[in-house]
N, C-alpha and C positions, 0 to 999 in steps of 0.2 A: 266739907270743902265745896267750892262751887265748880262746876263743869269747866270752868273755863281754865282755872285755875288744875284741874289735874290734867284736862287737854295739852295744855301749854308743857305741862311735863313734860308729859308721856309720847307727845305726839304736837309739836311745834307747827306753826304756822311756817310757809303756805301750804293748806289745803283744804280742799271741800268737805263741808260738814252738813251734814243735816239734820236738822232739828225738827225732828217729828214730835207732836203734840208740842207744839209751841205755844197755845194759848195767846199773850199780848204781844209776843215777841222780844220779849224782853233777855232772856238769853243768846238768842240770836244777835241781839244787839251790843252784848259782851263779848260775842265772839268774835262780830267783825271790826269790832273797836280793836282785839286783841291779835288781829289780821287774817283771818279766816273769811275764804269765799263761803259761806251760808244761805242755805235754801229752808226755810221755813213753811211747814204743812202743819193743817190743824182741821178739825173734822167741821171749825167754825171759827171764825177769831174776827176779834174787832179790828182789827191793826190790816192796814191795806200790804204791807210785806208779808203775810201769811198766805200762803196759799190755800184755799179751804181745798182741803182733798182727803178722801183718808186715805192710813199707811200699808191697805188691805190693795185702794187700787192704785200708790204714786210705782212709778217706773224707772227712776233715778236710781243710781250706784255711785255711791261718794267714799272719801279717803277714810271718814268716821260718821257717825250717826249718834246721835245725841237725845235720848227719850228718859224725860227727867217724870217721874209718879205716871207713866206711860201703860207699862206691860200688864198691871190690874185690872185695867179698863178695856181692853180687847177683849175678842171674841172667843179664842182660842186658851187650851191649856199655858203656866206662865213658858214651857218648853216653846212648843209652838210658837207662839208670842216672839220668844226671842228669837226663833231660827227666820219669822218674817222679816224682823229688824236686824239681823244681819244679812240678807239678802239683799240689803241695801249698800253693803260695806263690800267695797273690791280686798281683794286680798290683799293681806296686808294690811290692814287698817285696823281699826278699832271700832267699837262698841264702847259706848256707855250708856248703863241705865243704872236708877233706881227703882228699887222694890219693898214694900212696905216689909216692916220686920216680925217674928211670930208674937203673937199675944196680943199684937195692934189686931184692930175690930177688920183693917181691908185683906191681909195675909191669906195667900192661898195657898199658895207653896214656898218653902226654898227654891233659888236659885242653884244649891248645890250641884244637882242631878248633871244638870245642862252645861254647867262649868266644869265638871271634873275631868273634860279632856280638851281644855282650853286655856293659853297663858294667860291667866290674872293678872297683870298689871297693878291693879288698886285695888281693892277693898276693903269700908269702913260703914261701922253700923253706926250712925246717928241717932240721939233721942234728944227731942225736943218737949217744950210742955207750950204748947197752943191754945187757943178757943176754938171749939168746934162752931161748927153754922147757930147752934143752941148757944152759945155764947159759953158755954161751962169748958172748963179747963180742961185737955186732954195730953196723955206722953203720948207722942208720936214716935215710933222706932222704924227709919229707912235707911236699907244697906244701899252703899253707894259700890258701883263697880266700873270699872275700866277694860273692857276683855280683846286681846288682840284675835281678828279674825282671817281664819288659813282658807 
């Protein structure tokens, strides 16, 4: 599914969202089509609605937080990782992220650990078959999640 689409679920516009690791801003842009106030950070982006920041030093707290192929790419354990990106989420709100799936070449951990005293909301494993940067065919396997945070 796409972000915007379990957003709208689970958790209806109006409210503030933030989109860490935005890249072109392209999801951002789905969101606020779909009526969501949206602040988009990225550690670089071409898109002048990004804000280049990273999510190590943004200071905002929004209704949900939105980090799509996000949590693999930080500094920290994927625990860690997520407890940064919910420190962005006022209570009550939500988290969403994906995380690449086991036996994909990016996987470091389960998600498990860190959800198991957490309301799930969503989750769904995707496999795709893409082109890597080499051009050769790849399955891609990314769990998608929704987590409401206390």
């Amino acid at each position: 599914m796409k972000a915007t689409t379990i957003l709208k679920k689970y958790f209806p516009p109006p409210a503030t969202v933030l989109d860490a690791g935005a890249r072109d801003g392209s999801t951002s842009e789905r969101l606020r089509a779909a009526g969501y106030n949206v602040t988009s950070i990225d550690i670089e982006s071409k898109s002048p609605d990004v804000i280049e920041v990273p999510i190590e030093e943004y200071e905002g707290v929004h209704d949900a937080v939105v980090a799509r192929l996000l949590v693999h790419q930080l500094k920290g354990s994927l625990s860690e990782n997520l407890d940064l990106l919910a420190s962005h989420v006022r209570s009550g709100g939500v988290l969403y992220f994906t995380n690449f799936g086991e036996g994909d070449s990016w996987f470091k951990e389960s998600a498990d650990a860190w959800l198991k005293d957490r309301k799930v909301l969503y989750k769904e494993l995707h496999v795709h078959t893409r082109p890597t940067y080499a051009g050769d065919m790849k399955e891609w396997k990314v769990w998608e999640y929704l987590v409401e945070i206390k």
